[in-house]
N, CA, C and O atoms as a GROMACS GRO file, in nm:
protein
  452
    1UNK      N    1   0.874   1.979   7.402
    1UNK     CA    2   0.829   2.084   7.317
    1UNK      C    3   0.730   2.027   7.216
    1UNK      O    4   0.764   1.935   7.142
    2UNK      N    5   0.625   2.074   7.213
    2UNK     CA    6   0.540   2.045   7.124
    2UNK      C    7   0.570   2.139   6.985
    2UNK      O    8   0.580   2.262   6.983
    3UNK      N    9   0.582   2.054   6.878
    3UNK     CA   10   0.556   2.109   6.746
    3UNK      C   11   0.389   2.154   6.699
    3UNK      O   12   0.291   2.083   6.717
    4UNK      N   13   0.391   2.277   6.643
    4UNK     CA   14   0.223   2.282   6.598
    4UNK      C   15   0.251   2.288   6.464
    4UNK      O   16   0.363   2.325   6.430
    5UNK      N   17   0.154   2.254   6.367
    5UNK     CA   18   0.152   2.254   6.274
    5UNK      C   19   0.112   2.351   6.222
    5UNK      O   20   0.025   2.408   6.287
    6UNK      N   21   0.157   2.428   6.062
    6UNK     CA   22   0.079   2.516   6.068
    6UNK      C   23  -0.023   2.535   5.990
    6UNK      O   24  -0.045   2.463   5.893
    7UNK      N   25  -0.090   2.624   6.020
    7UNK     CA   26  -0.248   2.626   5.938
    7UNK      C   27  -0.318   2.555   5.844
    7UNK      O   28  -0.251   2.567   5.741
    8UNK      N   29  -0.388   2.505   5.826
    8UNK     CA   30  -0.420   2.444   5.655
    8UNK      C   31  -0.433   2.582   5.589
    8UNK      O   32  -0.479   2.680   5.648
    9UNK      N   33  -0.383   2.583   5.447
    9UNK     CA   34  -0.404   2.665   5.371
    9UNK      C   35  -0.532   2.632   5.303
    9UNK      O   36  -0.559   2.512   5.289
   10UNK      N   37  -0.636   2.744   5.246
   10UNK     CA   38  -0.720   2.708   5.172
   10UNK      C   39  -0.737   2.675   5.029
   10UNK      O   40  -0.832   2.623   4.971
   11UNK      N   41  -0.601   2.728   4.976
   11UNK     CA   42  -0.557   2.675   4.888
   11UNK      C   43  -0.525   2.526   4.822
   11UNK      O   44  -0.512   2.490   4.704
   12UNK      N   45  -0.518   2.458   4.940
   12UNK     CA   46  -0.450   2.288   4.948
   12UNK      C   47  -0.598   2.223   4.882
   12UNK      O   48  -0.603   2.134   4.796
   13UNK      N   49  -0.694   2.279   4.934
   13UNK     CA   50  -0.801   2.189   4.910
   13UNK      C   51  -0.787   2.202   4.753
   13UNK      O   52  -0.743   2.110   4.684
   14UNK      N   53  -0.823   2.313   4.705
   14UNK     CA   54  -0.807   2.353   4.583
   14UNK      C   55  -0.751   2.285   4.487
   14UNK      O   56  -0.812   2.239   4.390
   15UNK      N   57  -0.605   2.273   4.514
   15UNK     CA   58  -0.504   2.168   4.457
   15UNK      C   59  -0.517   2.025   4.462
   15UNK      O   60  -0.479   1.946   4.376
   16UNK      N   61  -0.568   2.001   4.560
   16UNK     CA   62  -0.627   1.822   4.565
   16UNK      C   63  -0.738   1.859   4.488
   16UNK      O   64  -0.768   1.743   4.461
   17UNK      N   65  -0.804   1.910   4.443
   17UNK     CA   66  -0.969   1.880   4.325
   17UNK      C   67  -0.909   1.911   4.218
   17UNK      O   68  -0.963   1.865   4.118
   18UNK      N   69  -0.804   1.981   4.199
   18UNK     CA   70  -0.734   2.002   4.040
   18UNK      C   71  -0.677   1.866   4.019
   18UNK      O   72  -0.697   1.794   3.922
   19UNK      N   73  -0.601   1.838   4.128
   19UNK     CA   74  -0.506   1.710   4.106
   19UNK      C   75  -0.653   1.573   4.016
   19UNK      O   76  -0.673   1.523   3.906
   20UNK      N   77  -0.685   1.572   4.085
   20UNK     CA   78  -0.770   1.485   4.041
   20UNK      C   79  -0.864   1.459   3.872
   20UNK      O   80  -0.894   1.365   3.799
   21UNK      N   81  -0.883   1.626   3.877
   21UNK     CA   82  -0.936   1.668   3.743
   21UNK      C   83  -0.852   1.588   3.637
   21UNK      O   84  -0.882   1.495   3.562
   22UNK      N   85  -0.710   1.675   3.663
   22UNK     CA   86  -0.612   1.622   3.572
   22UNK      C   87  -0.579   1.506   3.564
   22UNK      O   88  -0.519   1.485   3.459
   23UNK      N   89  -0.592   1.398   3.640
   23UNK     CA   90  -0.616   1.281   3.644
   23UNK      C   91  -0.709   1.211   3.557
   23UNK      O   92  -0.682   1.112   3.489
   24UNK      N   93  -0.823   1.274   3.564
   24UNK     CA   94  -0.933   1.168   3.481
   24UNK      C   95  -0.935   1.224   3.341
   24UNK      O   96  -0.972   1.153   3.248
   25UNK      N   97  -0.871   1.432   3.308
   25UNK     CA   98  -0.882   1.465   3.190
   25UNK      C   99  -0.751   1.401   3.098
   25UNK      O  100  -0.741   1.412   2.976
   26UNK      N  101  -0.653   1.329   3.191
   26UNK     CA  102  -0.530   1.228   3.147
   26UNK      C  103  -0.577   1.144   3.056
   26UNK      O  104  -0.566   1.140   2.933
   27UNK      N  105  -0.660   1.041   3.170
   27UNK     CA  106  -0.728   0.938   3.093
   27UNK      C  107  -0.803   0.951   3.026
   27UNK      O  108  -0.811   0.871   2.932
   28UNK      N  109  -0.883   1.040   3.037
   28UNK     CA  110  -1.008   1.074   2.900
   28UNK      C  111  -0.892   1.111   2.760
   28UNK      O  112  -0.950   1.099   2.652
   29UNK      N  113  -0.800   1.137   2.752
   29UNK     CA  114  -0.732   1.218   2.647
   29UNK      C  115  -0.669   1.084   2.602
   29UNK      O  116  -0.634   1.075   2.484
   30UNK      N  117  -0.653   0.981   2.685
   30UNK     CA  118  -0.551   0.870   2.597
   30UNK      C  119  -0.678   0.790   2.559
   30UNK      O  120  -0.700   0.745   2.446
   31UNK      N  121  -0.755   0.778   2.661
   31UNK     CA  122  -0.904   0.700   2.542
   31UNK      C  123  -0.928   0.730   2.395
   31UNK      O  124  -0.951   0.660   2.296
   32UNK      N  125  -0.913   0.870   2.419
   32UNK     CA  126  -0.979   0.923   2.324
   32UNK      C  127  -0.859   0.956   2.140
   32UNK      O  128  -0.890   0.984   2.024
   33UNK      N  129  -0.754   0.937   2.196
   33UNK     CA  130  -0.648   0.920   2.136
   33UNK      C  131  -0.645   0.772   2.061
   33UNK      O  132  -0.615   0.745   1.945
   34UNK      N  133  -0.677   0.705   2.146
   34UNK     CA  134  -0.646   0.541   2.067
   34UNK      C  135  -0.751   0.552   1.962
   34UNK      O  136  -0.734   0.519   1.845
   35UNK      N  137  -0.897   0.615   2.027
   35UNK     CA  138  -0.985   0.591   1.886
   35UNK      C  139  -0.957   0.657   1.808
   35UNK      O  140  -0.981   0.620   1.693
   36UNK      N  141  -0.917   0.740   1.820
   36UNK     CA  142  -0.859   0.887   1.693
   36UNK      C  143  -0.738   0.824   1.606
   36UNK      O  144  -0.715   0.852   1.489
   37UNK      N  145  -0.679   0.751   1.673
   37UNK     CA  146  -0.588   0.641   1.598
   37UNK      C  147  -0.613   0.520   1.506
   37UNK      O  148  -0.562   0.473   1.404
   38UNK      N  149  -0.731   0.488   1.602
   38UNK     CA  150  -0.812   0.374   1.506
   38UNK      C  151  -0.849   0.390   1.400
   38UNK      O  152  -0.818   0.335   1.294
   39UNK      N  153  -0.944   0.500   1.433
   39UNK     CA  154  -1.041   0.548   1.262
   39UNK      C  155  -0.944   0.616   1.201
   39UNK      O  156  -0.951   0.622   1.078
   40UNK      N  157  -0.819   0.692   1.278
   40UNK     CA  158  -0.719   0.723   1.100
   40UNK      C  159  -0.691   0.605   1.031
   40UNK      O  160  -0.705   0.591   0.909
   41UNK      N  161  -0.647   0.512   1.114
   41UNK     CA  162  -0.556   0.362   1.067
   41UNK      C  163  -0.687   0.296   0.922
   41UNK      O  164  -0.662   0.260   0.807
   42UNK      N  165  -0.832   0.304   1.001
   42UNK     CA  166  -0.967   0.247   0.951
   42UNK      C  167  -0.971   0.360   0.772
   42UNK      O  168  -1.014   0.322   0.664
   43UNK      N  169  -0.930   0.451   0.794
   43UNK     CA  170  -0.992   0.564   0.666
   43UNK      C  171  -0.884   0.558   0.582
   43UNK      O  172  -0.899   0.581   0.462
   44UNK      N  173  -0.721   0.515   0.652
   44UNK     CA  174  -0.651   0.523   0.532
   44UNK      C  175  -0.604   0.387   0.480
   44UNK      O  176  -0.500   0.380   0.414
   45UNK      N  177  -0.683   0.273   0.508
   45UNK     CA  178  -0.713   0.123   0.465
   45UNK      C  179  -0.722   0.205   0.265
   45UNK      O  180  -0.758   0.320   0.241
   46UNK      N  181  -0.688   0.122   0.180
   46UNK     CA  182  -0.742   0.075   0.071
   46UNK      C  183  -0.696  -0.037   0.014
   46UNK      O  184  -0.682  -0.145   0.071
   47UNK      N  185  -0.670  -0.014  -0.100
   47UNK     CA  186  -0.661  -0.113  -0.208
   47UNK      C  187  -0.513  -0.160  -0.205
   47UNK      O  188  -0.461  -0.270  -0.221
   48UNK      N  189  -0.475  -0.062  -0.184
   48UNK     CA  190  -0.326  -0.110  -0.229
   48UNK      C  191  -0.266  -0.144  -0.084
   48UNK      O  192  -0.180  -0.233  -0.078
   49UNK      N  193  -0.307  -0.079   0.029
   49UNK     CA  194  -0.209  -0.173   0.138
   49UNK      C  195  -0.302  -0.243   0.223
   49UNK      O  196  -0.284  -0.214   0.342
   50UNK      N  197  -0.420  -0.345   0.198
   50UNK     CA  198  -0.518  -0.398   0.239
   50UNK      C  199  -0.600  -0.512   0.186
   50UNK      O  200  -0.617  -0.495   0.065
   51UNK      N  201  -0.648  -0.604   0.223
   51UNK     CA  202  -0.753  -0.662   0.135
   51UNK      C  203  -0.850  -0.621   0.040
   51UNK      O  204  -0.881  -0.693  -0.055
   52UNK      N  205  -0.896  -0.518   0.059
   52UNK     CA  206  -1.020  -0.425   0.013
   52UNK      C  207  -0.948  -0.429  -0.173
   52UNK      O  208  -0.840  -0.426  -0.233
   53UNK      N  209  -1.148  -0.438  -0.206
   53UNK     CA  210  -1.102  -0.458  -0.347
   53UNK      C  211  -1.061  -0.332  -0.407
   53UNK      O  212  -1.068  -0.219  -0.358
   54UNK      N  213  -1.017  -0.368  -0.519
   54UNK     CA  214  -1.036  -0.206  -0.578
   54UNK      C  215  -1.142  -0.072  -0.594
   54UNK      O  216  -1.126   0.050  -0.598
   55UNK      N  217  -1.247  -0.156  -0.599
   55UNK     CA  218  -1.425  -0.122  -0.590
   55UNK      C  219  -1.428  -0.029  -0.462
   55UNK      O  220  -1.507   0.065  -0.466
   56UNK      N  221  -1.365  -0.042  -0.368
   56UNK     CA  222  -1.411   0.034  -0.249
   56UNK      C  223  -1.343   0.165  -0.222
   56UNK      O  224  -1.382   0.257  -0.150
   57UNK      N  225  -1.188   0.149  -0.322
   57UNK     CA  226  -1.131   0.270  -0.321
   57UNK      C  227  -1.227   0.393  -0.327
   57UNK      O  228  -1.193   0.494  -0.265
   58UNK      N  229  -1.342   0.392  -0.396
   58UNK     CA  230  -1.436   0.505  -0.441
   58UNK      C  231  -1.544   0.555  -0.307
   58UNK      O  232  -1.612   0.656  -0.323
   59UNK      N  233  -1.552   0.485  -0.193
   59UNK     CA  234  -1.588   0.512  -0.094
   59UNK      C  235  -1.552   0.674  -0.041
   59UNK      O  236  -1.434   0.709  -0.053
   60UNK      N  237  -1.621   0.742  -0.001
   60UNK     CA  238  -1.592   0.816   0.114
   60UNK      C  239  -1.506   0.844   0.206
   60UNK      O  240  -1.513   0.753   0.288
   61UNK      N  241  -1.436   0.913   0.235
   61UNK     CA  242  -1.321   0.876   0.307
   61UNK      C  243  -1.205   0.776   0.281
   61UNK      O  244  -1.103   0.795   0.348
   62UNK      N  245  -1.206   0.691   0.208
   62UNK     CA  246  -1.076   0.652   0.162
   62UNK      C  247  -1.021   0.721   0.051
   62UNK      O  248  -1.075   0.797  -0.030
   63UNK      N  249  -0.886   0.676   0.064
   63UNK     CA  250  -0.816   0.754  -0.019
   63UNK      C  251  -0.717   0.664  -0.077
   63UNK      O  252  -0.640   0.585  -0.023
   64UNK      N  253  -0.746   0.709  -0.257
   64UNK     CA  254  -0.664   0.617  -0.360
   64UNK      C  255  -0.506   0.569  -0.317
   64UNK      O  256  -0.418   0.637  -0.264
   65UNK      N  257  -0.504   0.418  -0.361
   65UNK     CA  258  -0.337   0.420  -0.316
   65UNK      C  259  -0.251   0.491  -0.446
   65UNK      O  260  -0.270   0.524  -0.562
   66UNK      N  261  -0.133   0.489  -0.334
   66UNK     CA  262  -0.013   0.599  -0.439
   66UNK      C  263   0.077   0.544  -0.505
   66UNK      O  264   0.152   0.456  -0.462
   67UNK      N  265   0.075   0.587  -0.606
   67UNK     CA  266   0.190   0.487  -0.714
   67UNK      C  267   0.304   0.482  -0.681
   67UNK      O  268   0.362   0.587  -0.652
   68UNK      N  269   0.371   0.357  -0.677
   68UNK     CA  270   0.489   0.280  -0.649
   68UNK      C  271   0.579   0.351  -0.719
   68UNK      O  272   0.620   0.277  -0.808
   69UNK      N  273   0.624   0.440  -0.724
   69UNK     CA  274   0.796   0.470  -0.807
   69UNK      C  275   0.895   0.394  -0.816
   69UNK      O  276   0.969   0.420  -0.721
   70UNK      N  277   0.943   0.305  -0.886
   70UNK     CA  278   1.044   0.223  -0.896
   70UNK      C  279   1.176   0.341  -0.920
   70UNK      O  280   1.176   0.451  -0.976
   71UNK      N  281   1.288   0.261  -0.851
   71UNK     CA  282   1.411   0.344  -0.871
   71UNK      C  283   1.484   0.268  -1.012
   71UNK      O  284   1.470   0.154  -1.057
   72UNK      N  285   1.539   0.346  -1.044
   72UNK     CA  286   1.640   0.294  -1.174
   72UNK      C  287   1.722   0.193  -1.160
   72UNK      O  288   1.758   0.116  -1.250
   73UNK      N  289   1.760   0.189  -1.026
   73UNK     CA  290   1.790   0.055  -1.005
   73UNK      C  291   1.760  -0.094  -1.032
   73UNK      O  292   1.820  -0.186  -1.086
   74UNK      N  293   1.655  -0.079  -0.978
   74UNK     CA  294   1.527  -0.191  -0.986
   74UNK      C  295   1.560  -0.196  -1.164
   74UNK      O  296   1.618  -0.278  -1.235
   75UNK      N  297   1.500  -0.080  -1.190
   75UNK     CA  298   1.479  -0.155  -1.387
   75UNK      C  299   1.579  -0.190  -1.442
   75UNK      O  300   1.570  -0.287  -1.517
   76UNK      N  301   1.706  -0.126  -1.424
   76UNK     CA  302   1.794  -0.203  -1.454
   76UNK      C  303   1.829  -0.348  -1.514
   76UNK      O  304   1.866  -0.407  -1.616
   77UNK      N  305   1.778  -0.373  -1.330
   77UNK     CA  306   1.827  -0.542  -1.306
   77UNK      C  307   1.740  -0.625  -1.384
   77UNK      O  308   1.755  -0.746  -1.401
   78UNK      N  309   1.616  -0.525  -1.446
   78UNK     CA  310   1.500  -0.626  -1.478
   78UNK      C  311   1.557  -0.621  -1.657
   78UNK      O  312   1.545  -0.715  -1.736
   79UNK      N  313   1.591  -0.544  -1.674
   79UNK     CA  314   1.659  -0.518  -1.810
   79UNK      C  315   1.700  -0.659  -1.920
   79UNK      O  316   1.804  -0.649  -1.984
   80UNK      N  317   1.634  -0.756  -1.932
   80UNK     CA  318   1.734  -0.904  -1.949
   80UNK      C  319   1.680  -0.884  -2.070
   80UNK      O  320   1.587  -0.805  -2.083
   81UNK      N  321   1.734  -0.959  -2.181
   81UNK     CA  322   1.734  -1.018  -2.302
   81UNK      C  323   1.657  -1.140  -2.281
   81UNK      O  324   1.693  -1.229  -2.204
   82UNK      N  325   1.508  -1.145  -2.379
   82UNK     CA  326   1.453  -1.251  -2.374
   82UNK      C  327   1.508  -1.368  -2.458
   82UNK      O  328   1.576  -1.350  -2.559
   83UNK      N  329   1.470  -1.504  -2.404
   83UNK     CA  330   1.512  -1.635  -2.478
   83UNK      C  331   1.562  -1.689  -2.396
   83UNK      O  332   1.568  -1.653  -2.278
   84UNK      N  333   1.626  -1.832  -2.468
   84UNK     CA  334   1.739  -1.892  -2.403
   84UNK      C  335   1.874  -1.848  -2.399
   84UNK      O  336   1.898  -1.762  -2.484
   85UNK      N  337   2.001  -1.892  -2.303
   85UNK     CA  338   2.112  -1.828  -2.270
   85UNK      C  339   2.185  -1.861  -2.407
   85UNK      O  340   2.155  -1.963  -2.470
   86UNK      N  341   2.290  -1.766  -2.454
   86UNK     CA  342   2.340  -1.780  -2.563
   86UNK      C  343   2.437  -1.876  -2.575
   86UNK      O  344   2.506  -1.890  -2.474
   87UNK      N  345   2.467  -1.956  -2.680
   87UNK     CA  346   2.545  -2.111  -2.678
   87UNK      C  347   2.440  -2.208  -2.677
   87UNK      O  348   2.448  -2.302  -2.756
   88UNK      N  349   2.371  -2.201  -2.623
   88UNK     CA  350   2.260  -2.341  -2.598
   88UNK      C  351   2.227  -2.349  -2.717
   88UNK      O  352   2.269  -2.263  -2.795
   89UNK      N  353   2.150  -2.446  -2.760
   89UNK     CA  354   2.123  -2.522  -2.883
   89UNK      C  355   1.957  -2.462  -2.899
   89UNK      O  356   1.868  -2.479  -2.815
   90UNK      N  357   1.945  -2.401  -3.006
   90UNK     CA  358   1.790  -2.346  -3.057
   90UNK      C  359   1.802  -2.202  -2.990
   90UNK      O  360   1.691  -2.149  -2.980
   91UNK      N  361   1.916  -2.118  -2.937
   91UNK     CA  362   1.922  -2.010  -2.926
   91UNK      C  363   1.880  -1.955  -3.032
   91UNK      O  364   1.764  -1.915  -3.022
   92UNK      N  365   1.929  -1.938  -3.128
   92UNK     CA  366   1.878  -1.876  -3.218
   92UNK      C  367   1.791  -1.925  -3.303
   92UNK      O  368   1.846  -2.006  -3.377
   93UNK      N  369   1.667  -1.910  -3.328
   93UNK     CA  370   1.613  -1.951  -3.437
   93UNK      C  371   1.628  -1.865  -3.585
   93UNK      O  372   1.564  -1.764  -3.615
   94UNK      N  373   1.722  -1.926  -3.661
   94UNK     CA  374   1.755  -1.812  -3.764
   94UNK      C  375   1.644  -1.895  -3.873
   94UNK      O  376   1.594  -2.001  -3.837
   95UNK      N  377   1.605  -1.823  -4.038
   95UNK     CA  378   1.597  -1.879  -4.149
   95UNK      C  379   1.671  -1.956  -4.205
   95UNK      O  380   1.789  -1.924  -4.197
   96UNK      N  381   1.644  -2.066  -4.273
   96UNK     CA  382   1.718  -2.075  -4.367
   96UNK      C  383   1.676  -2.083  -4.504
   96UNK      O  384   1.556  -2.067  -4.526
   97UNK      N  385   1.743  -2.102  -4.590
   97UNK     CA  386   1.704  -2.105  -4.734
   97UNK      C  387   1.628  -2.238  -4.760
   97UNK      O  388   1.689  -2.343  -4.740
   98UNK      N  389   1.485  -2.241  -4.808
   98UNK     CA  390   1.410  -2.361  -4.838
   98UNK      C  391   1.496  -2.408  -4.965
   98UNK      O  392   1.546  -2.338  -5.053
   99UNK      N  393   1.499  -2.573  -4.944
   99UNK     CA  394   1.523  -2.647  -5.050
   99UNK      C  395   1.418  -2.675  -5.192
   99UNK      O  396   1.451  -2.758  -5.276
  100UNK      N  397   1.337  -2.623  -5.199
  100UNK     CA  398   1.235  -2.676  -5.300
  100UNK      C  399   1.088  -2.528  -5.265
  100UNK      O  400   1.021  -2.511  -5.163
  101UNK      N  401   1.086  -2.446  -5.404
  101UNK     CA  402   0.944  -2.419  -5.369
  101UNK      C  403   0.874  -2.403  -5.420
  101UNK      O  404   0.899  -2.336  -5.520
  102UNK      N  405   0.745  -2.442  -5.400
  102UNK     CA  406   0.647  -2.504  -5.445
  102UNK      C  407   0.524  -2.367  -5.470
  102UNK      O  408   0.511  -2.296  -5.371
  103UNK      N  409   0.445  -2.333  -5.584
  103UNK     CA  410   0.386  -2.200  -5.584
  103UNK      C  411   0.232  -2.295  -5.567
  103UNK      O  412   0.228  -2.406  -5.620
  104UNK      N  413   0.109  -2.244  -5.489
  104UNK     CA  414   0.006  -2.270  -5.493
  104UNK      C  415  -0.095  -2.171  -5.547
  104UNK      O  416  -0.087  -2.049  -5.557
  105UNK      N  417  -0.205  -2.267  -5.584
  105UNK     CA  418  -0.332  -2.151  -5.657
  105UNK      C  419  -0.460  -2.170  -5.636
  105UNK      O  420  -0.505  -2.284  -5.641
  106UNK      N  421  -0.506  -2.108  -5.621
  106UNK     CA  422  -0.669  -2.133  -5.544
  106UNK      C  423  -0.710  -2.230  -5.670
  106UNK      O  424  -0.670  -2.196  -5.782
  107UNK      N  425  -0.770  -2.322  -5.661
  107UNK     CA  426  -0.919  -2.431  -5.742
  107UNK      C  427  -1.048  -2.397  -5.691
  107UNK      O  428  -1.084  -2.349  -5.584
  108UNK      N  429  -1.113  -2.436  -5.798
  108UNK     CA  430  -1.256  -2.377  -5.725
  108UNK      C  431  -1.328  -2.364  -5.898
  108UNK      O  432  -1.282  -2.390  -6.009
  109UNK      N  433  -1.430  -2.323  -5.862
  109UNK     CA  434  -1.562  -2.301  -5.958
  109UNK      C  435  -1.561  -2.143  -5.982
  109UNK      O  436  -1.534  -2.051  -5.905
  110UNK      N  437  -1.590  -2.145  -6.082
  110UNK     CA  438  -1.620  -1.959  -6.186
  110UNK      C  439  -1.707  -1.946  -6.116
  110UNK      O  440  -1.739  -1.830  -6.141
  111UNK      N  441  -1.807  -1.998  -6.005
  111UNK     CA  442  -1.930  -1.922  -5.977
  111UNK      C  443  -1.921  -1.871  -5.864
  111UNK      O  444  -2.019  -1.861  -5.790
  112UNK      N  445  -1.762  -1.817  -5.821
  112UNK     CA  446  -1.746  -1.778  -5.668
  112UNK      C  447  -1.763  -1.602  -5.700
  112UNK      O  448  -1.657  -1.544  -5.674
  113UNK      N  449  -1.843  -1.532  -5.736
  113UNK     CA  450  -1.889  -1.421  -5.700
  113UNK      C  451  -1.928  -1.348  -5.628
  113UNK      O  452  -1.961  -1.236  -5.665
   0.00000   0.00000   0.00000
């Protein structure tokens, strides 16, 4: 018994030239994606997460960096009492009462007018 095959549809062709389309409009779309990635990565470069001086922040297309918010945490810890640790010797520099004092007075000539 012979099997026949049946007909080509004219449709098939159709579908093999789409297939293909979508194929190269695949790859055109991820090309075109990486550069669209690039130049965001390139425009949102500045100062603060980059080499670039501060000077260039004012460019075109870049955009100022954003201020750091420290949490309360953080200041906290930074919170210290300046000097040396207490007990150590010259912790405190207090006054004391001078032994002897001595009053001074300008010398000089009447002709300082």
């Amino acid at each position: 018994m012979t099997e026949s095959l049946p007909p080509e549809d004219p449709r098939d062709a159709l579908i093999r030239e789409q297939a293909g389309q979508i194929e190269a409009l695949t790859a055109l779309v991820a090309e075109l994606q990486g550069k669209l990635d690039a130049a965001l990565r390139a425009a949102s470069r500045n100062s603060g997460n980059s080499s670039m001086p501060p000077s260039a922040d004012d460019l075109p297309g870049r955009r100022t960096p954003a201020r750091k918010e420290r949490r309360a945490g953080e200041r906290a810890e930074r919170k210290r009492k300046p000097g040396k640790q207490p007990g150590s010797p010259g912790a405190a520099m207090r006054w004391r009462k001078a032994d002897e004092v001595v009053d001074h007075f300008p010398q000089g000539g009447s002709d300082l007018r």
